[in-house]
Structure formats: C-alpha cells, structure tokens
N, C-alpha and C positions, 0 to 999 in steps of 0.2 A: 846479598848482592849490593844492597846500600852500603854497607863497607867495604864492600871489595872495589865499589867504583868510588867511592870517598877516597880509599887510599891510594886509586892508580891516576885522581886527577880526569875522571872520564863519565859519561852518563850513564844510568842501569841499562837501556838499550843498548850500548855499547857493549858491555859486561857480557848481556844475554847472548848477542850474536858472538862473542868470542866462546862464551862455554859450548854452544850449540853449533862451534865450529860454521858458523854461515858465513861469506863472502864481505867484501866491500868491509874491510876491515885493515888501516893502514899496520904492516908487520911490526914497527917499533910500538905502537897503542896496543895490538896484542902481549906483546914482549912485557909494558907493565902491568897488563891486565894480568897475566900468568904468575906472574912473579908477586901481587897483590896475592892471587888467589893461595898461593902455597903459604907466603906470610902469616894468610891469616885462616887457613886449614879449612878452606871454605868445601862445600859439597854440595852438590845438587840435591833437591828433593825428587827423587823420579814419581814420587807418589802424586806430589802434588803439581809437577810438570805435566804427567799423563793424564788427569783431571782437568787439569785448566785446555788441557789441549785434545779433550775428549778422548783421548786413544786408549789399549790396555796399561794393566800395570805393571808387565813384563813379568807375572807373577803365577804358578798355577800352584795348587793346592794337593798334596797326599797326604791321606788317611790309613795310617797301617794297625795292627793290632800292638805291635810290641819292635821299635824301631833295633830295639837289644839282640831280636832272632837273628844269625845270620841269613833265614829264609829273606824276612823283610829287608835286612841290611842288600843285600843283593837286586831285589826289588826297587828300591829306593836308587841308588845306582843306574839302575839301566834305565829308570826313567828319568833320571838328571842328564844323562846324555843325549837324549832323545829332545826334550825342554832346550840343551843347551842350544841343542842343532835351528831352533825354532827362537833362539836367542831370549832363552823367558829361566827364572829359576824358579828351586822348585822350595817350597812351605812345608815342609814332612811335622805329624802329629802323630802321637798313641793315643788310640782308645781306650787299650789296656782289655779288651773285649768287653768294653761298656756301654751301651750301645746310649744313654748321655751322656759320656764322654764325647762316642763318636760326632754326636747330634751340635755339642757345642763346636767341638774342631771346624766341622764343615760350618754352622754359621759365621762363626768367627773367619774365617778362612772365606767366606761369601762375604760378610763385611768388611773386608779389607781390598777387596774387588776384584780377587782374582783372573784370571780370566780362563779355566774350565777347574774342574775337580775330580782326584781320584780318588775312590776310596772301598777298602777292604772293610765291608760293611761286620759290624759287632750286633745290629740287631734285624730285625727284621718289618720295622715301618717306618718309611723312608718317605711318606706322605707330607715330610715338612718341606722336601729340596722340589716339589713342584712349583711353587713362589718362585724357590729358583731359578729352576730349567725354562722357565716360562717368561724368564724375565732375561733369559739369554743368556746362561751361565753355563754352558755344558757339563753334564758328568757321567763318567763311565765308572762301572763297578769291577773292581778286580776278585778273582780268587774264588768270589760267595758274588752270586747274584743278589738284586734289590729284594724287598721282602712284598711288598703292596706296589710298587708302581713299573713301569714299562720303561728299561732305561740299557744303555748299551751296558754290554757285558764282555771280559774277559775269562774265560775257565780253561782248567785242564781236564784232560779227562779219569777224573776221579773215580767212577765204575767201571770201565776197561782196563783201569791201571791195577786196580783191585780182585779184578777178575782172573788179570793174569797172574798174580802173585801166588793166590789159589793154585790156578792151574801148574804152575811150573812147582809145587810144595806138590801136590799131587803127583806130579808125573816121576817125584823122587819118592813117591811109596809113601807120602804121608795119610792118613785118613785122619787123626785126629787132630786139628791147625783150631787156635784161639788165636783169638781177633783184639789187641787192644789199642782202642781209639780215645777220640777227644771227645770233648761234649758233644751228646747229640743234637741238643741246641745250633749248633754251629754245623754251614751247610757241607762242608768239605767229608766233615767226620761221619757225619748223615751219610754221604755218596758212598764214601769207602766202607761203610757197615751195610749197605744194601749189592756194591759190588761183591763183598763177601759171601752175603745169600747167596746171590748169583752165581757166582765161583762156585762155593759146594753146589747147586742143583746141577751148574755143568760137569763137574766132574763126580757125579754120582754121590757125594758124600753126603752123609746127612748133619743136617744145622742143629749144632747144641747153643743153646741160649747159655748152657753154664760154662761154655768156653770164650764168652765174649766180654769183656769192658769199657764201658763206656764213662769216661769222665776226665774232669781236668786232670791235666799228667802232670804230678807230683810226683815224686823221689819215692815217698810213704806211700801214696797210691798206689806206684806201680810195682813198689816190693811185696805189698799185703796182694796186690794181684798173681806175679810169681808164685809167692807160696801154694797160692790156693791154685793154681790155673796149670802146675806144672808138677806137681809130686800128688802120689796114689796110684790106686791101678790103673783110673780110668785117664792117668795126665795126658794132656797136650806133650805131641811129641813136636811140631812146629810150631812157631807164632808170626805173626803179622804183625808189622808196628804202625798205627795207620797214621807218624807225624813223623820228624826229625827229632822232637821233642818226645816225644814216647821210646822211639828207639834208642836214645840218649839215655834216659831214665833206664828204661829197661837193662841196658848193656851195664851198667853199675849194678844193680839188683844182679845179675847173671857171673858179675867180675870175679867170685870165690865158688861158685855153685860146683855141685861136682858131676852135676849133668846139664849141660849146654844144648836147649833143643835147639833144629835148623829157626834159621831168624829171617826175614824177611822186612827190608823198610819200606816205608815210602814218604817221598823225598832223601834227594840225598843229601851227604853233610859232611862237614870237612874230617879227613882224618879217616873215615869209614873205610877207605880201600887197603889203610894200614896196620887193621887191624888184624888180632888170628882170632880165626880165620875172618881175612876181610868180608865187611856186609852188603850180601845180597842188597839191591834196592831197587824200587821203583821208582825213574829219575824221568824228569822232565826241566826242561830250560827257564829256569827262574829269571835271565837276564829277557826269553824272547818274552815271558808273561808282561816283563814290565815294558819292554817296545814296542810291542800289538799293542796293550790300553796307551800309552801315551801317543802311538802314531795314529789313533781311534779319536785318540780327543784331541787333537790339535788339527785331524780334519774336520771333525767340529766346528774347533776354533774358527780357520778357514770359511766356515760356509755352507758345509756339507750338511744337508736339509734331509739327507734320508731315513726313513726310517731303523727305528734302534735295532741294532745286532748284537748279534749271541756268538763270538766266535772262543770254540773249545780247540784245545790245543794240546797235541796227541803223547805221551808217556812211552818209555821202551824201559824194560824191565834191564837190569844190569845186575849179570850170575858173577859173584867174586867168590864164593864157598861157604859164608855161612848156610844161604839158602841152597845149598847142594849136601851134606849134612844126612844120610838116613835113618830110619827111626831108629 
C-alpha cells in the first residue's frame, strides 16, 4: 500500500478507503489510485485485513478421504456452492484414510482460522478438535461420525440401504448373496456389513461368514475374492458391492468371467446405467450430503447454540438389471 500510494502522489489512508471502496474519495484521486494499483499488481491481503479487523477469514475447511473419488469429487462440489452462497471458500484436504493425515489437515486448517470445519473422519479419536470447538471453531462430521466426542453429524442411511439390497436379491430367488465391502475399520463399511445381517435374518436366509469380505478394495483383492466367493458348488449366486469402489473393481474381475452372478452396488457411479446389463444400485444424493453438512455449519457459523445433531439421509434402491439377473 506504501507503493501504491508512493506512486499515485496520495496518503496510505487514502489507498485504504479506495481499495475498500468507502466514500469521501475525490473520482480523479481514485482514478490514480487504480491505475497505481494495476501498475504495480498490488493485492489485498484478506488474511491479514480480517485479523487486524477481527472478522472471519472468509475461509472454511474439508477433509475428504481421497479428493480423486468421484464420490468426494461431488461432495466437494456441493459444498463450494453452499460456502459460495455464504460468500466464504472452501480449503479441501486428503487424509488418504490416515487418520494423522486427517489430524494434521484439520489442525492446519484451524491454524490458518478458518471459520468452521468439515470432515469425513479417517479415524476414530477426535479428542484433539475439543480445544477447537471450545474455542469457537465449528465442526460437523460427514459420511462417518466422530469416534470419542459429541459433534454434529451428517449420514446416510447405510443399514436400510443394505437391507434392501438383500431384500430385493431375495425376492429375485437368490438365497446365496456375498457381501464384499471396505475395511471394517471404517464406519460406512461397518453399517452396510451389519445391514447385510440384517437383510438375511429378514429375508429368512442364513448368514455365511465365507461369503463376506471385508477389506481395502484392490483390483488383486477383489479378483482373489471373485474366484473364491463365486465358482463351486456352494458359489454365490449374487453379490453386494458395499462401495463404488468395490463395484468398480469387481465389474473388471467379472469383465471375461463366463458366469456373471446378479450384482448389486451401493453408491452410484458414472457410466453404471450404460452398462450390460446396466447396475442395479443403492443411490442416495451425494450433492444433498454435502448441502445438509455445509448448511449445518454455517448455522453454526451464524450463532446456532443448539445442541449437536445427527441428521441421516434416506437411500432408494435403483433396479437397472444386473440386480434383476436369476440364479
């Protein structure tokens, strides 16, 4: 600002009320001020405007597992428009599902002063963002609730969604459905492997532990799972895929196979409906997930003193034919 008013012949107050558009500024004195400022590429600091002038720093912070998924790409998305609408942008991070990754993001992302936080937790003790929240930094948990502390929540409903997938695999004649999921470590993959119970006790089937897998979905993984989980006497004649990522994986391990059991996802993903036969899935609104948690925290932001919520956010199964398919 000392060179911008150095070179338009004028005083740093001067300068300041012209960048900050205030009054009581004669039009030819803005005229060089402007023409100063472009000369010499000047730019505000909003960080350190918003500090010296107490206020936020137009800034909120997400925490996704993997900004590469289009799951989170879509995520990320709805909640830059929601931020934009509240005039703030947004800070997006991977954890990479590390849950010190996640731990430094959010500090970092706190030290830089955001003003609330989202994040799609990677672990499960979350007892460091109390310093936080206590010191007035809002944060809502997307996707996976917090692990040790009491803090607002966005979900889907990951056991109902699962249950029906069951149920509608069942009502096309299946009795033997394997289930292959994510880490059980991770809460999403948890829910959709207990809705699965669930699902077989209601539809009368009985639960084989050797038709289920649980673990990070790899390419390798889920072919060594195929083999074993889908050829013999006793094969799975349907399967569940409890990610986008599992379904993905899986549908290449199945791409040459010469028996195609019914398929069932959940989440949906691009290209699925164009397939032969297009994939059954379990869909829910990945743009509303991210406009619930951001319009959660920005009334936060706002003021909003009430106690933390838990809002789950309801799934509709969508029949395209794989999961129509009989044994």
């Amino acid at each position: 600002m000392s060179d911008v008013a150095r070179l338009a012949g004028v005083s740093i107050k001067t300068v300041s009320r012209v960048v900050n558009d205030e009054p009581a500024v004669h039009p030819d004195t803005a005229e060089r001020v402007m023409a100063a400022i472009e000369q010499l590429g000047f730019r505000r600091n909003l960080g350190a405007r918003n500090l010296r002038r107490g206020s936020t720093t137009g800034t909120i912070g997400l925490i996704v597992e993997d900004v590469g998924n289009p799951f989170y790409s879509e995520l990320n998305r709805a909640v830059e428009r929601i931020a934009t609408s509240f005039g703030r942008q947004v800070l997006t991070g991977s954890s990479e599902e590390n849950s010190d990754r996640e731990r430094e993001l959010v500090l970092e992302f706190c030290a830089r002063r955001v003003d609330g936080i989202l994040v799609v937790p990677a672990g499960l003790q979350h007892g460091y963002l109390v310093p936080e929240m206590r010191a007035g930094t809002p944060v809502v948990f997307i996707d996976r609730p917090a692990g040790d502390i009491v803090a607002d929540t966005v979900l889907v409903d990951n056991l109902g969604g699962t249950i029906e997938a069951v149920t509608h695999l069942a009502k096309h004649g299946h009795r033997r459905i394997a289930f292959l999921g994510d880490s059980p470590d991770i809460f999403t993959a948890a829910e959709r492997l207990r809705g699965f119970r669930e699902g077989c006790v209601r539809n009368g089937i009985s639960y084989d532990e050797s038709l289920v897998s649980m673990r990070t979905p790899t390419q390798e993984g889920i072919g060594d799972a195929v083999k074993r989980l889908l050829h013999g006497p006793d094969a799975a004649t349907a399967v569940i895929a409890g990610n986008n990522r599992v379904a993905v994986h899986l549908l290449r391990a199945l791409a040459h196979a010469e028996y195609r059991p019914a398929m069932v996802g959940f989440d949906d993903f691009e290209l699925a409906d164009l397939l032969d036969p297009p994939v059954t899935v379990v869909a829910h609104d990945v743009s509303a997930l991210g406009h619930a948690a951001a319009e959660l925290l920005f009334a936060r932001v706002q003021g909003d003193q009430s106690p933390p919520r838990k809002v789950v956010l309801p799934v509709h199964l969508v029949a395209r034919g794989s999961g129509e398919v009989a044994p």
